[in-house]
C-alpha positions in Angstrom: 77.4 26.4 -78.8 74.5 28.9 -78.7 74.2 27.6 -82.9 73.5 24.0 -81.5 71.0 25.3 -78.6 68.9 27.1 -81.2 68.9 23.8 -82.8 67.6 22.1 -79.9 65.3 24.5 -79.4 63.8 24.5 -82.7 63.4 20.7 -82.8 61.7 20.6 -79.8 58.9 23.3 -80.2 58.1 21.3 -83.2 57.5 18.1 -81.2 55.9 20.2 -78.3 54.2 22.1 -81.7 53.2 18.0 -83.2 51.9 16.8 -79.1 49.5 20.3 -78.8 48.1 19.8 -82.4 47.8 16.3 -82.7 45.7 16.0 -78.9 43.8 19.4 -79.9 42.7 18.4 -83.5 44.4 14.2 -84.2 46.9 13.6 -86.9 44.8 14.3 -89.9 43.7 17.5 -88.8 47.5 18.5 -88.1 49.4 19.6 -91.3 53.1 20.2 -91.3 52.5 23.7 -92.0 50.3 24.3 -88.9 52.7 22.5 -86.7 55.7 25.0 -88.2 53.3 27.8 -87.7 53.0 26.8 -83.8 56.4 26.1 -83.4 57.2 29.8 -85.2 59.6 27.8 -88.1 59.1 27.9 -91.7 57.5 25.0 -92.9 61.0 24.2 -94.9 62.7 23.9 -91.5 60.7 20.9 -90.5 62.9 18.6 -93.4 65.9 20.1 -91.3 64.9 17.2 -88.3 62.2 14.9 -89.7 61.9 13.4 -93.5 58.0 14.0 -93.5 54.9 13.7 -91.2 54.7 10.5 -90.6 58.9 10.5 -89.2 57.9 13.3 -86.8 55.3 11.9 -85.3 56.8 8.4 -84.9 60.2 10.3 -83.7 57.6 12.2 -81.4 56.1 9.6 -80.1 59.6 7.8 -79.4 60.7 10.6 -77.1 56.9 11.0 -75.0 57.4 7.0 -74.7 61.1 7.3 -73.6 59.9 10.3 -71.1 56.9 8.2 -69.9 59.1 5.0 -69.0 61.8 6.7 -67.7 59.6 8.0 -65.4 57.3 4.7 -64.8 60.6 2.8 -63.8 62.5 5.7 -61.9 61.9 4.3 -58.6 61.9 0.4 -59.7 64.5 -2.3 -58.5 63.7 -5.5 -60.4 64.7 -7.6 -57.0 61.0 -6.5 -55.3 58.5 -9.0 -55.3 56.2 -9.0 -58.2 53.5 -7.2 -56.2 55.5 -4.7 -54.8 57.2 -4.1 -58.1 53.7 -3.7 -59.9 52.7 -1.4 -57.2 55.7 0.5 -57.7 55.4 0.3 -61.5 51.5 1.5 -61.6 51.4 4.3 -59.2 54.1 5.9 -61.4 52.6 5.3 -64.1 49.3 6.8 -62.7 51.6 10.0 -61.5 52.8 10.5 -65.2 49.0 10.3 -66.7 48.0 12.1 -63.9 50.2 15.1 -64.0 51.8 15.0 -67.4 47.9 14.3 -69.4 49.4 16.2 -72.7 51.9 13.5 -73.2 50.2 10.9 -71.8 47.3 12.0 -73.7 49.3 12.1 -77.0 50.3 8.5 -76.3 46.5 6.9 -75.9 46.4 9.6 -79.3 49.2 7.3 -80.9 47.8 4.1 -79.3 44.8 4.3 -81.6 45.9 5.2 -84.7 47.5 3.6 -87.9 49.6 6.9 -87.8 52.3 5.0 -85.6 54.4 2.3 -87.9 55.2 -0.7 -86.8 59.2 0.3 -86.0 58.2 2.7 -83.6 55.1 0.9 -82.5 58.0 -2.0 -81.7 60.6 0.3 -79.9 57.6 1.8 -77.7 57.3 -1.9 -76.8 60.8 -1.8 -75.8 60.4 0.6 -73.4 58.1 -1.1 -71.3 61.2 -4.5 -71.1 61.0 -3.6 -67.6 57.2 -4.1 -66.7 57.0 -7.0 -69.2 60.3 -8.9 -67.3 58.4 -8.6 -64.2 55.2 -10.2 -65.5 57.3 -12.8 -67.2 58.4 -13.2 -63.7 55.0 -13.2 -61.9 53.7 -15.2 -64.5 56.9 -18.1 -63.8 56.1 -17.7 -60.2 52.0 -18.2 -60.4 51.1 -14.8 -59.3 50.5 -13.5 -62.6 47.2 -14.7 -65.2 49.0 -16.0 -67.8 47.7 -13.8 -70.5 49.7 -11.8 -73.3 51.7 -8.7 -72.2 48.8 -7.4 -74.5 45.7 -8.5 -72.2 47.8 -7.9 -68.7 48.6 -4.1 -70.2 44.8 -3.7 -71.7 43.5 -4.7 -67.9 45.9 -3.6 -65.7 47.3 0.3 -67.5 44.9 1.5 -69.9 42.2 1.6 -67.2 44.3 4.4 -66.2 43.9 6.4 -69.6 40.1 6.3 -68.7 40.9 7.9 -65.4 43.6 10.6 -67.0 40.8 11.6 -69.7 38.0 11.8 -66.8 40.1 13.7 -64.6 40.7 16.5 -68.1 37.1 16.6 -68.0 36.5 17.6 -64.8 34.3 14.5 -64.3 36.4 13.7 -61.5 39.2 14.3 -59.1 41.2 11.2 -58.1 42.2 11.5 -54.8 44.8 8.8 -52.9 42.4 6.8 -51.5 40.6 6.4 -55.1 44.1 6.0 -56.9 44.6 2.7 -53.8 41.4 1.5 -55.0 42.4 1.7 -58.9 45.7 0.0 -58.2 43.8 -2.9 -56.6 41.3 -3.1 -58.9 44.5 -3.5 -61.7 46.0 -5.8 -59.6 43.1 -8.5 -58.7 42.2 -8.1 -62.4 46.3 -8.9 -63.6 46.6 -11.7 -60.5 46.3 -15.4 -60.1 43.1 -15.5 -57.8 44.3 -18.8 -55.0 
């Protein structure tokens, strides 16, 4: 048991080891001997969980995705109405940019980079089924543009990566009342204007 905890353990200081490098100095910057360093592993211990580079950072970025849509649909029930559920939907994800900016951060990282093949780009997609089913939904019902999941995410949730990366800088401070305002502003920019 304690064999197979070590394990565990080791695996994951290398993704925590591949998130702190990669958002510190991007994916080209980040050798697999650096990340081993970080992590305290020989560099040969690495090919005990991943293949190369490129698996551990797709893997990586399968498990930051996994944590950050767990967490975005924790508190979801796909019977609201499609504003409430967007609501609901948003302001979680704001909570998770918000207060957990290394993954989140690592994810806009992995959102603009070739780094990330397609398969993993794909199963990141699936992640999100929930928030996509409910603009399938708005969109049935007229409340929702009918744009690609690719526009309504661009408008409505990357704003939000913006805000995160301000926020790092100190530029700002988002406050409830500023957060109500964003969520609006993704709203009226995602909804059917009657």
């Amino acid at each position: 048991m304690a064999a197979l905890q070590k394990s565990i353990d080791k695996r994951n200081a290398l993704i925590d080891a591949t998130i702190e490098l990669v958002n510190n100095d991007g994916f080209h910057a980040t050798p697999m001997s650096k990340i081993a360093k970080m992590a305290c592993v020989s560099p040969a211990t690495i090919y005990l969980y991943f293949e190369n580079k490129q698996d551990l950072v797709n893997k990586t970025y399968i498990e930051v995705k996994s944590s950050y849509t767990d967490y975005a649909f924790a508190t979801y029930d796909e019977n609201l109405p499609v504003e409430k559920g967007f609501e609901i939907i948003w302001k979680r994800i704001a909570q998770f940019k918000l207060k957990e900016s290394t993954y989140a951060t690592f994810l806009a990282q992995c959102d603009n980079t070739p780094m990330i093949d397609e398969a993993s780009r794909q199963e990141g997609i699936k992640h999100l089924q929930p928030l996509l089913d409910l603009w399938a939904r708005g969109k049935k019902e007229g409340l929702i543009k009918q744009l690609s999941d690719y526009m309504l995410y661009a408008y409505a949730i990357n704003p939000l990566s913006f805000l995160m990366i301000a926020q790092n800088r100190g530029s700002i401070q988002l406050n409830d009342q500023e957060l109500q305002q964003a969520y609006e502003a993704a709203w009226n920019s995602i909804k059917v204007c009657k």
